[in-house]
N, C-alpha and C positions, 0 to 999 in steps of 0.2 A: 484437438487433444481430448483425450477421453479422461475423465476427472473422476469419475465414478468412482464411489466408495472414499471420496475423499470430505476431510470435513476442513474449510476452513474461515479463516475469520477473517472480516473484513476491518479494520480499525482507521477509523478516518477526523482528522481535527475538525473542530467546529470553525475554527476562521475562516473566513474568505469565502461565504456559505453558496454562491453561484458557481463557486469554481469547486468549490469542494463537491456539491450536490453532482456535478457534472463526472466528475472521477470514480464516485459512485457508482453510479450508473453505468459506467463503462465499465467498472469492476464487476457489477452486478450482471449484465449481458453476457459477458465472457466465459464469468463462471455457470449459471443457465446454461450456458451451451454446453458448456465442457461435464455436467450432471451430476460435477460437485457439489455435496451438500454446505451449505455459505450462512452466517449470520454476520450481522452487522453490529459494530462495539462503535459507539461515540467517544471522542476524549478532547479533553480542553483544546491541547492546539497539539503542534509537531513534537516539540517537546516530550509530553508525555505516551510519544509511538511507542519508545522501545521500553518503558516496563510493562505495559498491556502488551503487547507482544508476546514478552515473554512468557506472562501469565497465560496466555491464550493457548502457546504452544504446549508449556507445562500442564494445561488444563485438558487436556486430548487434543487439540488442535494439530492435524495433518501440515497446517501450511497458514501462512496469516499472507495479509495485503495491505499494508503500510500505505495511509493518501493522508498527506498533507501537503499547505501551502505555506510556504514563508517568503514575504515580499521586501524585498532591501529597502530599508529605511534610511535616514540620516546618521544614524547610530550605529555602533560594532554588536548589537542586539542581532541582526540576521547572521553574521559571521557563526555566534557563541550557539544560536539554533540551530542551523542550519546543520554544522560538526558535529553537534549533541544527537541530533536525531538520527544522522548518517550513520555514527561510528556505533553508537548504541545498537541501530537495529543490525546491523552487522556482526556486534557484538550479541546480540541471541541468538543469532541464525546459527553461529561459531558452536556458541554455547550448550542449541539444544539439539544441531544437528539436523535440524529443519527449517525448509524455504521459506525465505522474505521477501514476497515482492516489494520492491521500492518504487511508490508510487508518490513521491516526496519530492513538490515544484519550487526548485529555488528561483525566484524570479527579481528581474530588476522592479518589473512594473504589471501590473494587472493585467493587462491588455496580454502579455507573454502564456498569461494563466488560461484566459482565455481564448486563444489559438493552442492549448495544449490537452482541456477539460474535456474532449468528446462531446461539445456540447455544437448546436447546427453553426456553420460554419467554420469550427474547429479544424485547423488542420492538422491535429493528431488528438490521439484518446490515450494518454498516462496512465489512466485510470485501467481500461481493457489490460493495455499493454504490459504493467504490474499482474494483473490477473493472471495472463497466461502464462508469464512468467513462473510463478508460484505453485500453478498447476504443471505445468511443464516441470519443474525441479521436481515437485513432489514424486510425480510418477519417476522418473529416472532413479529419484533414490530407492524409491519402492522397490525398483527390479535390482536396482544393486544390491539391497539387502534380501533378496528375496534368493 
């Protein structure tokens, strides 16, 4: 996918920082390739994806890349994130008419995260997989609005 001329933002929780670093980087190889121009936004956890999000898209941002992790606990805590982050960042994508990759691991247990992180032995990359996503939507809206 040719990305080119595309600017977007990567925004990724601080929790679960081996699995998050892994999603990164998946996100980060992807876009590399694809010769979109990409920076990278830290934020507390999942949680706070969808209002940097929206600011990122509001701010010129092409296309953002949503990675967080949220691991079920004992508590109705992962249910109340998990939907917050979901509906939220779907709720800017809605809102500003541009792509969200969702690179957001809801996991029972760790071990899920990483078999998912792009990290070596990983049997999938989330993180990539979001990326291209993101690039992929951008360009199609591109040519439909074009």
């Amino acid at each position: 996918m040719d990305g080119s001329g595309l600017n977007v933002v990567v925004i990724a929780g601080s929790w679960h920082e081996e699995i998050s670093n892994g999603l990164i980087a998946g996100a980060t190889r992807a876009l590399d390739e694809s010769g979109a121009s990409h920076r990278l936004v830290r934020v507390p956890g999942s949680f706070e994806l969808p209002v940097v999000a929206k600011a990122a898209l509001e701010a010129g941002g092409d296309a953002v890349v949503a990675l967080g992790v949220i691991i079920r606990g004992g508590t109705p805590h992962f249910e109340f994130v998990s939907d917050a982050a979901t509906s939220g960042l779907t709720e800017v994508a809605l809102a500003t008419g541009k792509p969200v990759g969702f690179g957001v691991l809801t996991l029972d247990d760790e071990q899920q995260g990483l078999d998912r992180a792009g990290l070596e032995g990983s049997k999938e990359d989330k993180g990539r997989e979001a990326a291209e996503a993101a690039v992929a939507t951008a360009v199609l809206l591109r040519e439909l609005r074009a």
